[in-house]
C-alpha positions in Angstrom: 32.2 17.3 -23.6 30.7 16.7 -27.6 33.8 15.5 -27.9 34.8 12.9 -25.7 31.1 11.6 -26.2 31.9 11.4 -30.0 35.0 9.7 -29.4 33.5 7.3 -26.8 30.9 6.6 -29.3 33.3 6.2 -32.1 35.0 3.5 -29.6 31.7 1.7 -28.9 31.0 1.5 -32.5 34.7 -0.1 -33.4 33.5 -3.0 -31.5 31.4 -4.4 -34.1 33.3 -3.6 -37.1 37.2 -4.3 -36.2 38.6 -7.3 -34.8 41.6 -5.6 -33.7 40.4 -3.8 -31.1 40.1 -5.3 -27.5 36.6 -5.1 -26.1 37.9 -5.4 -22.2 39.9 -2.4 -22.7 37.1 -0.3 -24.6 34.7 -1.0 -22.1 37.2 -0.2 -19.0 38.1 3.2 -21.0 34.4 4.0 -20.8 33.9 2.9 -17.4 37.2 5.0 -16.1 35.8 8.2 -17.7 32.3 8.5 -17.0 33.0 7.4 -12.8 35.5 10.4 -13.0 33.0 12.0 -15.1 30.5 11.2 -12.2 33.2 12.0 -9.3 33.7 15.7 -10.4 29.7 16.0 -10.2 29.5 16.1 -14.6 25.9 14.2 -14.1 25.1 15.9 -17.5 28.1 13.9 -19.3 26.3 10.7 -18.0 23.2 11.7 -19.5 24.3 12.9 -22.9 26.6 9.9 -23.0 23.7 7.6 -22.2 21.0 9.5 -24.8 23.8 8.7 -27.3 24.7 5.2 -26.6 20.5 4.6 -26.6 20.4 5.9 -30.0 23.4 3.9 -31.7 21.7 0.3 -29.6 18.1 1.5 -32.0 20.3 1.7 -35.0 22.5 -1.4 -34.3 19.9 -3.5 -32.0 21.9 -6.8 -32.1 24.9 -4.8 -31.1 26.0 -5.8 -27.3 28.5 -2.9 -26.5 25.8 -0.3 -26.2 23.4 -1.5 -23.7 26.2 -3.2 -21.7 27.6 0.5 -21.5 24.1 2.3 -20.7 23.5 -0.3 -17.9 26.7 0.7 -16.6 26.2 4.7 -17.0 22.7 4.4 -15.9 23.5 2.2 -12.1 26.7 4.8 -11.3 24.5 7.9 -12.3 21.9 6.3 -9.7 24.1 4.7 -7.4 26.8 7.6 -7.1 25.2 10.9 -8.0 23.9 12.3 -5.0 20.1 13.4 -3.7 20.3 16.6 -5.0 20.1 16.5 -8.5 17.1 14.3 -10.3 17.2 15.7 -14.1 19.4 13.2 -15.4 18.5 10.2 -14.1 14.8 10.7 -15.2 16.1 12.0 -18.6 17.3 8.6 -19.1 14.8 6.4 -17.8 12.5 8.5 -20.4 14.8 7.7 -22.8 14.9 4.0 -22.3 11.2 4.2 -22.2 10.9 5.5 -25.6 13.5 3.4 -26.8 11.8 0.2 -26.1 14.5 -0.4 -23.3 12.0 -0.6 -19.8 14.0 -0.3 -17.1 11.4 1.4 -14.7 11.5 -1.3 -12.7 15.1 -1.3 -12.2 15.7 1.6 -11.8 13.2 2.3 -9.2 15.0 -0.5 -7.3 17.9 1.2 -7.5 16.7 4.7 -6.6 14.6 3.4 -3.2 17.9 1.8 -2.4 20.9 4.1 -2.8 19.0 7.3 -3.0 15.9 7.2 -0.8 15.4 11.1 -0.6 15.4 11.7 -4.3 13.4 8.0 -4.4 10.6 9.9 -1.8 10.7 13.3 -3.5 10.0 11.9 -7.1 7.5 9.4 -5.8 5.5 12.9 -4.1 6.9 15.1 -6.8 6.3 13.2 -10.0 8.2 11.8 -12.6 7.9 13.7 -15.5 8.2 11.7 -19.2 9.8 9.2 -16.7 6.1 7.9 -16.9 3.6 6.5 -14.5 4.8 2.9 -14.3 8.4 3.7 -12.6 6.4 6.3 -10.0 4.5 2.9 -9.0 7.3 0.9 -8.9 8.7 3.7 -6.3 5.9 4.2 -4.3 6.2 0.2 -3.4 9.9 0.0 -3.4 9.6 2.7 -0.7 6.5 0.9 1.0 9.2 -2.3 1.0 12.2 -0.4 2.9 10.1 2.0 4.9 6.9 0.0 4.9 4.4 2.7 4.4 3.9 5.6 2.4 1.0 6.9 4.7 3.0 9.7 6.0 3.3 11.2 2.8 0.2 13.2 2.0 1.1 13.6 -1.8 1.8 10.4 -2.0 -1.5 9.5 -1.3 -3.5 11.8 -3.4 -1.5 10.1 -6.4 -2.0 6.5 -5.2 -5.7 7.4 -5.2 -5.7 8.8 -8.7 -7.0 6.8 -11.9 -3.1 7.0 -13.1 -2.0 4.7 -10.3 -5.4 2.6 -9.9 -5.6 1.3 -13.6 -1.9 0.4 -13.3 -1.4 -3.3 -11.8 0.6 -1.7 -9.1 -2.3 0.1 -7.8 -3.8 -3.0 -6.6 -1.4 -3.4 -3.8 -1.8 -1.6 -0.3 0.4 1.2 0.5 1.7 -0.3 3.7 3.0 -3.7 4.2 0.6 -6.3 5.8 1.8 -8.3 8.3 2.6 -11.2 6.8 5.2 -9.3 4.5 7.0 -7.8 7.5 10.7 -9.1 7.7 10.6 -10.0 3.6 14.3 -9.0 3.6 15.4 -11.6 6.3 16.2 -15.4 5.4 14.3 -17.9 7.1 16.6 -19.6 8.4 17.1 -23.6 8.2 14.3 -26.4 8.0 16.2 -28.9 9.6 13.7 -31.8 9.8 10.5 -32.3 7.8 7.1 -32.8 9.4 6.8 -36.4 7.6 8.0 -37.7 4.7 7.8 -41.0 2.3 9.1 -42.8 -0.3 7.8 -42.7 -3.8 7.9 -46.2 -6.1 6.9 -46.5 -9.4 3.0 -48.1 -9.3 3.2 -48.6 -5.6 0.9 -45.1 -4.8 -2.9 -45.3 -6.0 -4.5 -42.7 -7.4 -6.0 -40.2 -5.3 -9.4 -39.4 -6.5 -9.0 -36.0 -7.8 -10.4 -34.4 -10.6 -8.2 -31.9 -12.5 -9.7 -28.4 -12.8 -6.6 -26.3 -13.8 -7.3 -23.7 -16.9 -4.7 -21.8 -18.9 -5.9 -18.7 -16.8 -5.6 -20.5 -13.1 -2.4 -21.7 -14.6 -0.6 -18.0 -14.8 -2.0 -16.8 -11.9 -1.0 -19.8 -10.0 2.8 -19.0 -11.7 3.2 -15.4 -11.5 5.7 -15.7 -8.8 7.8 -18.0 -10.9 7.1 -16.9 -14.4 10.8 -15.4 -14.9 12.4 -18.7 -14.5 10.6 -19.9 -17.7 11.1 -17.0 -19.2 14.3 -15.4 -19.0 16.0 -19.1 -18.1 15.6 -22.8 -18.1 12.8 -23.2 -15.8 10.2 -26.0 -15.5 6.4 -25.1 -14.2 3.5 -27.0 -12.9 1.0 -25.5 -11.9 -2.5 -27.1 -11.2 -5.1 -27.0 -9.0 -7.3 -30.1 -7.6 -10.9 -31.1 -6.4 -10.4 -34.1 -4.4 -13.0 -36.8 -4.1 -11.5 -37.9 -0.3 -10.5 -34.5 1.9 -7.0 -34.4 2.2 -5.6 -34.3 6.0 -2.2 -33.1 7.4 -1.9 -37.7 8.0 -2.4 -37.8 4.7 -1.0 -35.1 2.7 2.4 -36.9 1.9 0.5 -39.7 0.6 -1.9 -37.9 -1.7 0.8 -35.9 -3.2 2.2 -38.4 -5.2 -1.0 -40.2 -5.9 -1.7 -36.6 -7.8 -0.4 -37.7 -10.9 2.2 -34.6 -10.8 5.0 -34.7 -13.4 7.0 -33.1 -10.8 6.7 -36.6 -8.4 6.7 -38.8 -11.4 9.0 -41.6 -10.1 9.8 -43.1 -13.6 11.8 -46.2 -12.5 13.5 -45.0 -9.3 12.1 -44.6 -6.0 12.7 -41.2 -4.5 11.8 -39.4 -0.7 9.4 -37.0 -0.9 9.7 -34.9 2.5 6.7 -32.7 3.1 6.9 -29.4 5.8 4.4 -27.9 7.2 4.4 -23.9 6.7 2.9 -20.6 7.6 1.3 -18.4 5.3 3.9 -16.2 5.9 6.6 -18.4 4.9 4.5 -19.4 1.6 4.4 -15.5 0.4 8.4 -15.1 1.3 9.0 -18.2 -0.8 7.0 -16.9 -3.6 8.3 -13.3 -3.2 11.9 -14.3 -3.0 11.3 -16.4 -6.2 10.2 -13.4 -8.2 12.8 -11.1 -6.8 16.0 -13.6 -6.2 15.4 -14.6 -10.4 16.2 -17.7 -12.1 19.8 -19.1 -13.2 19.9 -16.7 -16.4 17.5 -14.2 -15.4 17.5 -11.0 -13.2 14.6 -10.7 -10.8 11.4 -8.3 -11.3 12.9 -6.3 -8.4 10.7 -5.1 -5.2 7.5 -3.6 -6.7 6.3 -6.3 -9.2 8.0 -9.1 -7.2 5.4 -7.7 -4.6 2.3 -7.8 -6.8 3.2 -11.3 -8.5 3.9 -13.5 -5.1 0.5 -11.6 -3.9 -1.0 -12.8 -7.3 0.5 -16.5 -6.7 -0.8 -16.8 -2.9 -4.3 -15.3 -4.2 -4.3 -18.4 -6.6 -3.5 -21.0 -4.5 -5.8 -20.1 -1.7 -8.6 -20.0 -4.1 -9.1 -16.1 -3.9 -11.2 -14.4 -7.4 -9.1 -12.6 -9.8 -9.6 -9.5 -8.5 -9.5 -10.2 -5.0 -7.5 -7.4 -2.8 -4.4 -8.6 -0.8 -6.0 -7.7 2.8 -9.0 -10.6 1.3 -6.7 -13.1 -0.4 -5.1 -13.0 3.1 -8.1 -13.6 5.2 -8.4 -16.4 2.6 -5.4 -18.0 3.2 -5.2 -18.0 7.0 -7.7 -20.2 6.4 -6.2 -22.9 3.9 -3.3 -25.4 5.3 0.1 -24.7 3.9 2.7 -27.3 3.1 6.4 -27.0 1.2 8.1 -30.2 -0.2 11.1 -31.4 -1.4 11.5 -34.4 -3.7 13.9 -36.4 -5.2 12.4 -36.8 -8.6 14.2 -36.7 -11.8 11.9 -33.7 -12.6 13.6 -31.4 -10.2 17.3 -30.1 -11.4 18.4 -30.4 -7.6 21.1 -27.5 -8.0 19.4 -24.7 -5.9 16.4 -23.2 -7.4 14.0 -25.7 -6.8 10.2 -25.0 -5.6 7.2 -27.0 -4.1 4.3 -25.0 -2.4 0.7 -27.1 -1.6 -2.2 -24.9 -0.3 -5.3 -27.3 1.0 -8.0 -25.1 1.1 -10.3 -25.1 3.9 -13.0 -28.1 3.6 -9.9 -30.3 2.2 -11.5 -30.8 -0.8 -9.5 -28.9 -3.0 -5.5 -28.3 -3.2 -3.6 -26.3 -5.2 0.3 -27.3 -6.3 3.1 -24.6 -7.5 6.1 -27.0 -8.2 9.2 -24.8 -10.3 12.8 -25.9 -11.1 16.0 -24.5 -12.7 19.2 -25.2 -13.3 22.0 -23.0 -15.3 
């Protein structure tokens, strides 16, 4: 086995220093021999293969072959290896770890969904070097598919331990509420909006509103959407109002653009804004799917911290305090008047991942806007 792995390594390793050899059929070599590797039940080639190609990415970190190979060892040794046998797969998430390479999250993801046994018995059991962060990212990609943990006993002692409450993670519930029931379904088609207008340069008055957005409200207002800045070529605004005339379901789609938003910013060409009136329900599954779905050029942050970023989102735009728990932010919201929009502005990219949430909270006074757009 040394042996192969030093050849494979010595193949990885041509990539970047001969232009006569053909990456396509270096990496399919690799591919063909650790799935056959993998078929025959050699789980230990996959991890000695994967500790190896870790430690030639930390020598030669602009190099791509090596993580493009690890990514590839690492999904079939999750994906194909069985329920039995753990050792390997936490070997190398501990390795990424302490390589600088995080893939907890992923490979949590990953685990809850191809391998739900071994996903349950190292969520009770422990994960070892693995480290805390990737046993809370199981514990709630397991409350997502199953949608509690409760019926584990050990799972609960952990959940309740200062390893799991000091980590963001332990902020979430360990069953799903109600209104994330059905998180894996669509929607389904909004046919026709609730109203809708036209927006012309000078022709909307200002609203009288008085900005109150901070740097701070800002994030928390964006957590949901953060990623598509981030990882792609996303656009955010984010702000949050306190309006000097309450705003009324009549009157929502003409305050909106009297908001002074860059995102309804008609420049010289009139545009129809169409505003929809919207569950809290269907606010969170907008915000979750926008963490987890990802942006053009980025992956998504996968079940767990898609989960704890829409909850941080919603908590912002219903006016919840920082560190207000989901079961409050909710009791919060039911209370505010939710709206989605779609506009025809220049600002928005118009090619599929484009976002407008409005939360009015209960006296009408204040309103908070989460408007995102990217394009690849």
């Amino acid at each position: 086995m040394a042996d192969q792995i030093e050849e494979t390594i010595r193949e990885l390793r041509s990539l970047g220093h001969s232009t006569d050899v053909d990456p396509g059929k270096v990496m399919r070599r690799v591919r063909a021999e650790s799935e056959r590797r993998c078929a025959d039940g050699d789980t230990g080639y996959l991890g000695d293969l994967g500790i190896a190609v870790l430690a030639c990415h930390q020598a030669e970190p602009r190099a791509w072959q090596y993580l493009h190979a690890f990514d590839h060892l690492f999904r079939l040794l999750v994906s194909e290896s069985g329920d039995s046998d753990l050792t390997q797969t936490l070997r190398l998430i501990a390795a990424s770890r302490a390589a600088g390479h995080g893939i907890e999250a992923l490979a949590a993801a990953l685990l809850a969904q191809n391998r739900p046994q071994a996903a349950s018995s190292a969520a009770a059991e422990g994960t070892g070097a693995a480290g805390d962060t990737f046993r809370a990212c199981l514990v709630h990609e397991l409350v997502l598919r199953e949608g509690t943990v409760a019926r584990s006993p050990k799972i609960v002692q952990w959940a309740g331990s200062e390893a799991l409450r000091s980590h963001p993670l332990g902020r979430l519930p360990l069953a799903l509420l109600d209104v994330e029931q059905g998180w894996e379904k669509g929607l389904g088609d909004i046919v026709e909006p609730d109203r809708e207008t036209v927006v012309v340069a000078g022709a909307q008055p200002l609203w009288p509103a008085t900005d109150v957005t901070t740097d701070e409200l800002s994030g928390a207002l964006s957590a949901a959407v953060q990623n598509w800045a981030d990882d792609s070529n996303g656009e955010i605004e984010a702000r949050v109002f306190e309006l000097g005339v309450p705003v009324t379901p009549a009157t929502i789609a003409t305050a909106l653009p009297a908001l002074d938003l860059e995102c309804l910013e008609p420049g010289t060409i009139p545009f129809r804004l169409a505003v929809f009136d919207i569950s809290v329900r269907v606010a969170w599954w907008i915000l979750f799917h926008a963490a987890l779905d990802g942006s053009a050029y980025g992956r998504g942050r996968y079940g767990a911290y898609s989960r704890l970023f829409a909850w941080r989102s919603l908590a912002a735009l219903a006016g919840a305090d920082e560190d207000a728990g989901p079961e409050e932010v909710m009791a919060l919201a039911q209370r505010c008047t939710w709206y989605r929009f779609d506009a025809g502005s220049a600002w928005y990219t118009h090619v599929f991942w484009d976002l407008g949430l409005v939360a009015v909270r209960p006296d009408g006074r204040s309103l908070a806007v989460l408007a995102a757009t990217d394009t690849d």
